[in-house]
N, C-alpha and C positions, 0 to 999 in steps of 0.2 A: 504494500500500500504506500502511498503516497500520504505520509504524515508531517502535521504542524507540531512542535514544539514548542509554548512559550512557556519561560524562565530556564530557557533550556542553558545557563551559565549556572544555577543552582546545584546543590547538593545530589540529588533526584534529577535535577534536569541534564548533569551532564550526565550521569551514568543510565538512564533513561533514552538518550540519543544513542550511546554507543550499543546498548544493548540491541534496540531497533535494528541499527546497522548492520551488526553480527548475523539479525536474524531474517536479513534482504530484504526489510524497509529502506524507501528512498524518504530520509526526514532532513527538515527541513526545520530549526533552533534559530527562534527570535528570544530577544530579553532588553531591557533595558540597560543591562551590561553588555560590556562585550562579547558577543559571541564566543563557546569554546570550539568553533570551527576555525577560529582563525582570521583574518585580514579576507579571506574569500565566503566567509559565512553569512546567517541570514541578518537583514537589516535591525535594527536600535530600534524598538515598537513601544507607545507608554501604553499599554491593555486599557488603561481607564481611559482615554482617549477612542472615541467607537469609530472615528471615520478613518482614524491610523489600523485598526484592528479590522476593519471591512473589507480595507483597502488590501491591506496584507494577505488576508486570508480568500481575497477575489483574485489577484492578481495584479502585480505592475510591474514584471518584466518574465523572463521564461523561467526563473528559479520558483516563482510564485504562483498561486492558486491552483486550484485542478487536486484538492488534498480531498484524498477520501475519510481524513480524520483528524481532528485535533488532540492533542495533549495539552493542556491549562496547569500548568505548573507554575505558572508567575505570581508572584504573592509578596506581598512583608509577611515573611516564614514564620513570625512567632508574637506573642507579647511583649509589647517593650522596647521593641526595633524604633516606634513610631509613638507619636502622641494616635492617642486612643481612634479620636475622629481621623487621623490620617490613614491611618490600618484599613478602617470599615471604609470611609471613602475608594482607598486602592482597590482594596482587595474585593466589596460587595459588588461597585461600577463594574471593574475590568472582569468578574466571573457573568457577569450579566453582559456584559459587551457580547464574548466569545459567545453563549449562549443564544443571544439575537444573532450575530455577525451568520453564526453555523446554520441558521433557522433560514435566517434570510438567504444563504446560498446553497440550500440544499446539502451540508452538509450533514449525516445521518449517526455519527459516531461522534461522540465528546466524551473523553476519559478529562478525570482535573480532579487535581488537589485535595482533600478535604482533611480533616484532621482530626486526631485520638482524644482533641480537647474537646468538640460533641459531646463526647462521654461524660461530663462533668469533672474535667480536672480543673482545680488538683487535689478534689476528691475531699472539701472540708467536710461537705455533707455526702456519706458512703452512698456509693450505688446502690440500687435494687436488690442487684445480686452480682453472683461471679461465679462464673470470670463473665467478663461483661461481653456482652454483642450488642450487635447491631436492632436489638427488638424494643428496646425501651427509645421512647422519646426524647430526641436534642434537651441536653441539658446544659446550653451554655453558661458559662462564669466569668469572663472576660468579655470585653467589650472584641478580640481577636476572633473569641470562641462562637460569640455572636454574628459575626460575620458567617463562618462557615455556614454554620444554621441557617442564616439566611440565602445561600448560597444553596445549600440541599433542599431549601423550599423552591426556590426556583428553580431547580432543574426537575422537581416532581409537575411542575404545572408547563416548562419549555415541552418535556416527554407527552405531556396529555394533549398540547397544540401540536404536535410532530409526531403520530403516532408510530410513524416508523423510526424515531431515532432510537437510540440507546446512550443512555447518560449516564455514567458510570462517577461513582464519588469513592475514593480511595481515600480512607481514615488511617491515615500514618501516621503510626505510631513513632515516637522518636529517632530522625532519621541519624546515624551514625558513618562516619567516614572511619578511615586507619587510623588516621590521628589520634580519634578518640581514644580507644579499645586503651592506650598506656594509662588512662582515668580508673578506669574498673576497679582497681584493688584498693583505692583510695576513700569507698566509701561500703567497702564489705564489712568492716565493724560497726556500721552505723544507716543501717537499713533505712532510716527516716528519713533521708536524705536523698533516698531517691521513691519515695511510697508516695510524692506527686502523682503519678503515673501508673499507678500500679507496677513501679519495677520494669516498666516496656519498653521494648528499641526497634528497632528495626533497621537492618545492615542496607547500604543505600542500593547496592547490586540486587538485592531482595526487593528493593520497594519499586527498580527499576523491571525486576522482573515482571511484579504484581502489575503496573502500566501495560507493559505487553501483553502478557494476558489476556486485560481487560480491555486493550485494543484488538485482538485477535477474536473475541469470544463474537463471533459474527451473526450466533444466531437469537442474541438478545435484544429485547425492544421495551421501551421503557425508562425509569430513572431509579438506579439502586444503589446502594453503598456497602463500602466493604472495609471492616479494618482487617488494617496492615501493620502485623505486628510480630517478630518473633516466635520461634515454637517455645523458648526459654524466658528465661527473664535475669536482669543485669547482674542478680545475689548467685553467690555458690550457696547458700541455703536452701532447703527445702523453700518450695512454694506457702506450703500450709502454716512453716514459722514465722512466714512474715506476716501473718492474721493475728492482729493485736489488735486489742479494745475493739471499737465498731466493729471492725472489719473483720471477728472472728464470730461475729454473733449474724453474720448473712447467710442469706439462704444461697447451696451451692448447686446450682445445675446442671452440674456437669464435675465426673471427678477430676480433682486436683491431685495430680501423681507425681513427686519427682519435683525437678525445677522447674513446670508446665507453665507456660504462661498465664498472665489473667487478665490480658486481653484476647479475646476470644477470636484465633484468624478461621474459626473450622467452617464458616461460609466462604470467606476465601477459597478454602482448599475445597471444598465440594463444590461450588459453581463455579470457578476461575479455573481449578485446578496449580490451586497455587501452591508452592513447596520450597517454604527456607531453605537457602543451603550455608547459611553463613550465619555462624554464633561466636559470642564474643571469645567461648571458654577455647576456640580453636585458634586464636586470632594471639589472646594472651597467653593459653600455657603451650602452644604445638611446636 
Protein backbone atom coordinates (compact mmCIF):
# COMPACT_ATOMS: atom_id res chain seq x y z
CA UNK A 1 0.00 0.00 0.00
CA UNK A 2 0.64 3.39 -0.43
CA UNK A 3 0.82 4.93 3.18
CA UNK A 4 0.93 8.56 4.94
CA UNK A 5 2.88 8.82 7.99
CA UNK A 6 2.50 11.91 10.12
CA UNK A 7 4.89 12.43 13.09
CA UNK A 8 6.80 10.13 11.23
CA UNK A 9 10.38 11.85 13.11
CA UNK A 10 8.67 10.40 16.58
CA UNK A 11 9.51 7.77 18.69
CA UNK A 12 6.67 5.32 16.95
CA UNK A 13 6.85 7.28 13.94
CA UNK A 14 10.37 6.47 12.95
CA UNK A 15 10.29 2.98 13.78
CA UNK A 16 6.78 2.73 12.22
CA UNK A 17 8.07 3.97 8.68
CA UNK A 18 10.95 1.59 8.75
CA UNK A 19 8.98 -1.23 9.79
CA UNK A 20 6.27 -0.49 6.78
CA UNK A 21 9.36 -0.53 4.41
CA UNK A 22 10.78 -3.84 5.56
CA UNK A 23 7.22 -5.03 4.95
CA UNK A 24 6.97 -3.58 0.90
CA UNK A 25 4.82 -0.59 1.85
CA UNK A 26 5.71 2.47 -0.38
CA UNK A 27 5.36 5.36 2.81
CA UNK A 28 5.59 8.37 2.67
CA UNK A 29 6.73 10.52 6.64
CA UNK A 30 5.59 14.03 7.08
CA UNK A 31 6.11 15.98 10.61
CA UNK A 32 6.66 19.06 11.70
CA UNK A 33 10.24 18.17 12.21
CA UNK A 34 12.60 17.15 10.13
CA UNK A 35 11.83 14.35 8.32
CA UNK A 36 13.84 10.82 9.21
CA UNK A 37 14.13 10.37 5.55
CA UNK A 38 16.49 12.69 5.08
CA UNK A 39 17.01 16.18 2.89
CA UNK A 40 14.89 13.96 0.10
CA UNK A 41 11.80 13.12 2.59
CA UNK A 42 8.34 14.16 2.86
CA UNK A 43 7.46 17.85 3.36
CA UNK A 44 7.33 20.08 7.19
CA UNK A 45 3.07 19.74 7.56
CA UNK A 46 1.59 21.68 10.90
CA UNK A 47 -1.66 18.79 11.06
CA UNK A 48 -3.62 21.43 12.96
CA UNK A 49 -3.51 23.46 9.89
CA UNK A 50 -6.50 21.44 7.55
CA UNK A 51 -5.74 23.03 4.18
CA UNK A 52 -1.78 22.17 4.79
CA UNK A 53 -3.03 18.50 5.65
CA UNK A 54 -5.80 18.20 2.48
CA UNK A 55 -3.23 19.47 0.43
CA UNK A 56 -0.75 16.97 1.47
CA UNK A 57 -2.75 14.13 1.62
CA UNK A 58 -4.45 15.07 -2.09
CA UNK A 59 -1.58 15.68 -3.65
CA UNK A 60 1.13 18.53 -4.87
CA UNK A 61 3.77 16.91 -6.70
CA UNK A 62 4.38 12.84 -7.80
CA UNK A 63 5.63 11.81 -4.12
CA UNK A 64 2.19 12.92 -2.80
CA UNK A 65 -1.58 11.77 -2.79
CA UNK A 66 -2.80 8.53 -4.25
CA UNK A 67 -2.37 6.98 -0.38
CA UNK A 68 -4.54 4.09 0.37
CA UNK A 69 -3.85 4.81 4.19
CA UNK A 70 -2.91 7.14 6.70
CA UNK A 71 -0.95 6.67 9.94
CA UNK A 72 -1.79 9.91 12.54
CA UNK A 73 1.13 9.77 14.71
CA UNK A 74 1.61 13.47 15.19
CA UNK A 75 0.94 14.72 18.47
CA UNK A 76 2.40 16.68 21.73
CA UNK A 77 3.38 12.85 22.90
CA UNK A 78 2.50 13.53 26.50
CA UNK A 79 1.44 15.91 29.55
CA UNK A 80 3.52 18.63 30.17
CA UNK A 81 5.28 19.00 26.77
CA UNK A 82 2.75 22.03 26.23
CA UNK A 83 0.49 24.50 28.26
CA UNK A 84 -2.70 22.42 28.63
CA UNK A 85 -4.90 24.50 25.89
CA UNK A 86 -1.81 24.10 23.45
CA UNK A 87 -1.97 20.13 23.64
CA UNK A 88 -5.89 19.83 23.08
CA UNK A 89 -5.76 22.65 20.49
CA UNK A 90 -2.61 20.51 18.59
CA UNK A 91 -3.53 17.47 19.18
CA UNK A 92 -7.92 17.55 19.05
CA UNK A 93 -7.77 20.09 15.42
CA UNK A 94 -4.99 18.05 13.80
CA UNK A 95 -6.72 14.28 14.75
CA UNK A 96 -9.90 15.83 13.28
CA UNK A 97 -8.17 17.48 10.23
CA UNK A 98 -6.63 13.95 9.12
CA UNK A 99 -10.13 12.54 9.94
CA UNK A 100 -12.13 15.07 7.60
CA UNK A 101 -8.94 15.50 5.02
CA UNK A 102 -9.30 11.18 4.80
CA UNK A 103 -13.33 11.44 4.59
CA UNK A 104 -13.15 14.03 2.00
CA UNK A 105 -10.65 12.04 -0.35
CA UNK A 106 -11.90 8.92 -0.07
CA UNK A 107 -9.46 7.61 1.85
CA UNK A 108 -10.91 4.22 3.77
CA UNK A 109 -8.19 3.25 6.33
CA UNK A 110 -6.91 5.76 9.37
CA UNK A 111 -4.76 3.86 11.89
CA UNK A 112 -3.52 7.19 14.73
CA UNK A 113 -2.29 7.46 18.00
CA UNK A 114 -4.35 7.04 20.98
CA UNK A 115 -3.06 6.50 24.36
CA UNK A 116 -2.94 4.04 27.70
CA UNK A 117 -3.90 7.44 29.42
CA UNK A 118 -7.81 6.76 28.31
CA UNK A 119 -7.57 4.38 30.92
CA UNK A 120 -7.52 6.72 33.71
CA UNK A 121 -3.95 7.23 34.50
CA UNK A 122 -2.37 7.71 36.71
CA UNK A 123 -4.66 5.66 38.38
CA UNK A 124 -5.51 8.16 41.64
CA UNK A 125 -8.92 6.79 41.51
CA UNK A 126 -8.27 2.56 40.62
CA UNK A 127 -9.88 1.02 37.60
CA UNK A 128 -12.88 -1.04 37.58
CA UNK A 129 -10.87 -3.89 37.38
CA UNK A 130 -7.63 -5.62 35.92
CA UNK A 131 -5.91 -5.96 34.03
CA UNK A 132 -7.67 -3.31 32.26
CA UNK A 133 -9.14 -3.35 28.51
CA UNK A 134 -10.44 -1.66 26.35
CA UNK A 135 -14.44 -2.33 27.62
CA UNK A 136 -14.94 0.36 30.36
CA UNK A 137 -15.59 3.89 29.34
CA UNK A 138 -12.80 6.93 28.59
CA UNK A 139 -11.67 7.92 31.64
CA UNK A 140 -9.68 10.93 31.12
CA UNK A 141 -7.49 12.80 33.87
CA UNK A 142 -5.58 15.37 32.17
CA UNK A 143 -6.56 17.88 30.13
CA UNK A 144 -3.79 15.57 27.33
CA UNK A 145 -5.86 12.54 28.25
CA UNK A 146 -8.93 14.59 27.33
CA UNK A 147 -7.90 15.17 24.15
CA UNK A 148 -7.46 11.56 23.14
CA UNK A 149 -11.00 10.88 24.39
CA UNK A 150 -12.05 13.38 22.39
CA UNK A 151 -10.34 12.18 19.56
CA UNK A 152 -11.81 8.37 19.95
CA UNK A 153 -15.26 10.01 19.89
CA UNK A 154 -14.69 11.37 16.72
CA UNK A 155 -13.55 8.74 14.94
CA UNK A 156 -16.79 6.47 16.21
CA UNK A 157 -19.08 9.20 14.60
CA UNK A 158 -16.11 9.82 11.10
CA UNK A 159 -16.71 5.45 10.92
CA UNK A 160 -20.68 5.82 11.11
CA UNK A 161 -20.57 8.98 8.09
CA UNK A 162 -17.91 6.59 6.05
CA UNK A 163 -19.25 3.29 6.48
CA UNK A 164 -16.74 1.63 4.65
CA UNK A 165 -13.73 3.16 6.56
CA UNK A 166 -11.90 1.56 9.20
CA UNK A 167 -10.49 3.70 12.14
CA UNK A 168 -8.36 2.18 14.17
CA UNK A 169 -7.05 4.00 17.80
CA UNK A 170 -3.82 2.28 19.17
CA UNK A 171 -3.66 2.99 23.20
CA UNK A 172 0.04 2.94 23.68
CA UNK A 173 1.09 2.10 26.36
CA UNK A 174 4.54 3.74 27.20
CA UNK A 175 6.42 3.98 24.35
CA UNK A 176 10.39 2.94 25.11
CA UNK A 177 13.58 3.39 22.85
CA UNK A 178 17.33 1.44 23.82
CA UNK A 179 18.16 4.32 25.67
CA UNK A 180 15.69 3.62 28.04
CA UNK A 181 15.97 -0.15 29.11
CA UNK A 182 19.67 1.38 31.27
CA UNK A 183 16.58 3.06 33.67
CA UNK A 184 14.91 -0.30 34.67
CA UNK A 185 16.80 -1.26 37.65
CA UNK A 186 16.63 2.10 39.18
CA UNK A 187 13.37 1.96 40.33
CA UNK A 188 12.98 -2.04 41.03
CA UNK A 189 13.10 -1.40 44.95
CA UNK A 190 10.53 1.08 44.79
CA UNK A 191 7.44 -0.15 42.72
CA UNK A 192 5.52 3.33 43.27
CA UNK A 193 7.40 4.81 41.09
CA UNK A 194 6.23 3.54 38.39
CA UNK A 195 2.22 2.18 39.41
CA UNK A 196 1.23 5.54 37.33
CA UNK A 197 0.73 3.20 34.68
CA UNK A 198 0.19 0.04 35.81
CA UNK A 199 3.82 -0.90 35.43
CA UNK A 200 3.34 -0.69 31.39
CA UNK A 201 5.62 -0.11 28.27
CA UNK A 202 5.64 -0.97 25.34
CA UNK A 203 9.00 -1.40 23.08
CA UNK A 204 8.73 1.17 20.15
CA UNK A 205 9.44 -1.88 17.33
CA UNK A 206 6.31 -3.59 19.04
CA UNK A 207 4.07 -0.52 18.85
CA UNK A 208 5.57 -0.15 15.30
CA UNK A 209 4.51 -3.52 14.75
CA UNK A 210 0.86 -3.03 16.32
CA UNK A 211 0.56 0.16 13.36
CA UNK A 212 1.04 -2.49 10.62
CA UNK A 213 -1.15 -4.80 11.72
CA UNK A 214 -3.64 -2.45 12.19
CA UNK A 215 -2.99 -1.03 8.71
CA UNK A 216 -2.84 -4.53 7.12
CA UNK A 217 -6.06 -5.80 8.88
CA UNK A 218 -8.13 -5.12 5.43
CA UNK A 219 -11.12 -6.76 6.30
CA UNK A 220 -12.24 -4.22 9.01
CA UNK A 221 -14.95 -1.52 8.98
CA UNK A 222 -15.79 0.63 11.51
CA UNK A 223 -13.81 2.63 14.51
CA UNK A 224 -12.18 0.44 17.26
CA UNK A 225 -9.30 0.75 19.79
CA UNK A 226 -6.78 -1.35 20.96
CA UNK A 227 -4.03 -1.10 23.70
CA UNK A 228 -0.68 -1.50 23.03
CA UNK A 229 1.14 -2.76 25.76
CA UNK A 230 3.80 -5.34 26.60
CA UNK A 231 3.17 -9.03 27.43
CA UNK A 232 5.34 -8.10 30.86
CA UNK A 233 5.46 -5.33 32.93
CA UNK A 234 8.77 -2.90 33.83
CA UNK A 235 9.02 -4.94 37.95
CA UNK A 236 11.02 -8.20 38.07
CA UNK A 237 8.28 -8.95 40.73
CA UNK A 238 5.54 -10.84 40.58
CA UNK A 239 2.54 -9.01 39.00
CA UNK A 240 0.08 -9.85 41.98
CA UNK A 241 2.87 -8.05 44.46
CA UNK A 242 2.40 -5.13 43.13
CA UNK A 243 -1.49 -5.02 44.35
CA UNK A 244 -1.36 -2.90 47.40
CA UNK A 245 -4.12 -1.03 49.03
CA UNK A 246 -6.80 -0.36 46.29
CA UNK A 247 -5.41 -2.00 43.98
CA UNK A 248 -5.40 -5.54 45.74
CA UNK A 249 -9.05 -5.35 46.79
CA UNK A 250 -10.28 -5.21 42.55
CA UNK A 251 -12.04 -7.59 40.83
CA UNK A 252 -9.70 -9.72 38.50
CA UNK A 253 -10.92 -10.82 35.19
CA UNK A 254 -8.64 -12.58 33.94
CA UNK A 255 -5.72 -14.47 35.79
CA UNK A 256 -2.70 -12.66 36.70
CA UNK A 257 0.21 -15.20 36.36
CA UNK A 258 3.88 -14.42 36.41
CA UNK A 259 5.16 -10.94 35.47
CA UNK A 260 1.67 -10.62 33.19
CA UNK A 261 0.90 -7.51 32.28
CA UNK A 262 -2.01 -5.34 33.51
CA UNK A 263 -2.67 -3.61 30.74
CA UNK A 264 -4.60 -5.99 28.80
CA UNK A 265 -3.17 -6.29 24.85
CA UNK A 266 -5.24 -9.83 24.56
CA UNK A 267 -7.80 -7.96 21.93
CA UNK A 268 -4.77 -6.88 20.25
CA UNK A 269 -3.41 -10.34 19.89
CA UNK A 270 -6.84 -11.93 18.96
CA UNK A 271 -8.03 -9.34 16.37
CA UNK A 272 -4.72 -7.74 15.04
CA UNK A 273 -2.87 -10.60 15.71
CA UNK A 274 -0.49 -8.89 17.58
CA UNK A 275 2.61 -10.42 19.36
CA UNK A 276 5.43 -8.69 21.42
CA UNK A 277 8.72 -9.70 20.75
CA UNK A 278 10.71 -7.22 22.68
CA UNK A 279 10.93 -7.16 26.68
CA UNK A 280 12.80 -5.01 28.72
CA UNK A 281 14.30 -8.23 30.82
CA UNK A 282 16.19 -9.37 27.37
CA UNK A 283 17.35 -5.87 26.48
CA UNK A 284 18.96 -5.49 30.34
CA UNK A 285 20.13 -8.81 31.58
CA UNK A 286 20.80 -10.85 27.70
Amino acid sequence: MKILVTGASGRVGRATVADLREHGHDVLGIDQAPSPDGPDGGPIVDLSDFGQVVETMSGVDDRLGGFDAVVHLGAVPAPGRKPNAAIFANNAVSGYNVLAAARMLGIDKVVWASSETVLGLPFETPPPYLPVDEEYTARPESTYSLGKAVEEEMARHFARWQPDASIIGLRFSNVLIDDDYARFDSWQDDPSARAWNLWGYIDHRDAAQAVRLAVEAGDRRGAEVFIVAADDTVMRRPSVELLTGALADLERRAPIEGRATLLSNAKARRELGFAPRYSWVDRVDG
